[in-house]
Every structure is written in C-alpha cells, then in structure tokens.
C-alpha positions as CSV (number, residue, x, y, z in Angstrom):
1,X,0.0,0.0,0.0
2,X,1.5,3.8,-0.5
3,X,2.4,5.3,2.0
4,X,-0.1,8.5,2.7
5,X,0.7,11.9,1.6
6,X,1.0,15.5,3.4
7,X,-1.3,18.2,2.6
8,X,2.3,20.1,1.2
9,X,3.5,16.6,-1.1
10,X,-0.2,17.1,-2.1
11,X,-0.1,20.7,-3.1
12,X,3.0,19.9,-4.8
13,X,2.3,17.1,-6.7
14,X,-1.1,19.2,-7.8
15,X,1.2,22.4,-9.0
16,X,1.5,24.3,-5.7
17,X,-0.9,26.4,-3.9
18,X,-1.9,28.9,-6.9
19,X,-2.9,26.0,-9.2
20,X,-5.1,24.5,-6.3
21,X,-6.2,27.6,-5.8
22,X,-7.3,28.5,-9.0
23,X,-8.9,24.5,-9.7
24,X,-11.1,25.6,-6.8
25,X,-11.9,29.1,-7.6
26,X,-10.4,30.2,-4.2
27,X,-8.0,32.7,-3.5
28,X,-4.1,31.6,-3.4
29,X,-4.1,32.7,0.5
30,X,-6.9,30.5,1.6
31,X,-4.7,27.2,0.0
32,X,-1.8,28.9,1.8
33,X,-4.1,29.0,5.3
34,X,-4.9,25.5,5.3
35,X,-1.1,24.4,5.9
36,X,-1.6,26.4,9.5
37,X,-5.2,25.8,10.3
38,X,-6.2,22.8,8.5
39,X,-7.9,21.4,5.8
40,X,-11.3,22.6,6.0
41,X,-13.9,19.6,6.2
42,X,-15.6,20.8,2.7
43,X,-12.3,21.0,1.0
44,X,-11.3,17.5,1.8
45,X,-13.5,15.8,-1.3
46,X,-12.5,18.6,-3.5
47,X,-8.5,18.0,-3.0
48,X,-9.6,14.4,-3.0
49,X,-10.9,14.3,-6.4
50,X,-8.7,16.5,-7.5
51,X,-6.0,14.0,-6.9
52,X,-7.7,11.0,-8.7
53,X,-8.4,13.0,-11.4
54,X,-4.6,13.9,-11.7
55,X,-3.2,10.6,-10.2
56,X,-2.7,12.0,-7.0
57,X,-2.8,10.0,-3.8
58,X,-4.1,11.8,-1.3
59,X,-4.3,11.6,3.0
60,X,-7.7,9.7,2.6
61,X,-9.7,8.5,0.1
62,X,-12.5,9.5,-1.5
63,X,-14.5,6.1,0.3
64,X,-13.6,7.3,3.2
65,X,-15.0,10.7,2.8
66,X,-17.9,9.3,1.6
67,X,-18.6,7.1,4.8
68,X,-17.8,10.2,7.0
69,X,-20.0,12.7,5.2
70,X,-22.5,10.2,5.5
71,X,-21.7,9.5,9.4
72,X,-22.1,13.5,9.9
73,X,-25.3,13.7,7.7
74,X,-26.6,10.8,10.4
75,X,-25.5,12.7,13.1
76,X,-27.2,15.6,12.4
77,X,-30.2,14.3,11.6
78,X,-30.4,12.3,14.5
79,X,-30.2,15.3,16.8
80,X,-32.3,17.6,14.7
C-alpha cells in the first residue's frame, strides 16, 4: 500500500498552492491558510478528487470521505 501523503506533497504534486487555488476558484491565501489551520472539512472531497483525477494519492480517500459525510449527515439528523 502507498504510503499517505501530506497536505504540502499534495499541493506539490497538484502544481503548488496557486494552481489549487485557481482549480477551486479560491484565492491563493486560503490554500496557503490551510497548511496552518487545517484542511477545512468541505475542501477535503475537493483535494480528493482532484488528486484522482490527476493521479494524485491523497491523505484519505475519496471512500472514506464518503462514509464520514454520511456519518455526519446521520448525526445531524439524529439530533435535529
């Protein structure tokens, strides 16, 4: 199995923070944030497709994003 990648082997491998960036139609400093505050939680399927799309492995897959938005959406629900 490959070993995981970090959120800045990720950026790299995608063309650095301004191409993410401008593949999500977000500004440069907001790709730049993330390496400080974290990922945020609806950016994760977005980098993750991203990456298959370009051959890109990322931190978690899109599965696994799947069954955790899922999870939440229960969540919610359940205490709504």
């Amino acid at each position: 199995m490959a070993r995981s990648r970090s959120l800045d082997e990720i950026l790299d491998a995608l063309g650095g923070e301004s191409a993410v960036a401008t593949m999500l139609g977000c500004g440069p400093s907001s790709v730049s944030n993330w390496k400080s505050r974290g990922l945020p939680k609806g950016r994760w399927v977005d980098l993750v497709t991203l990456g298959a799309e370009r051959g890109v492995r990322p931190p978690i897959s899109l599965d696994e994003v799947r069954r955790a938005a899922v999870a939440i959406e229960s969540v919610r629900q359940e205490t709504a």
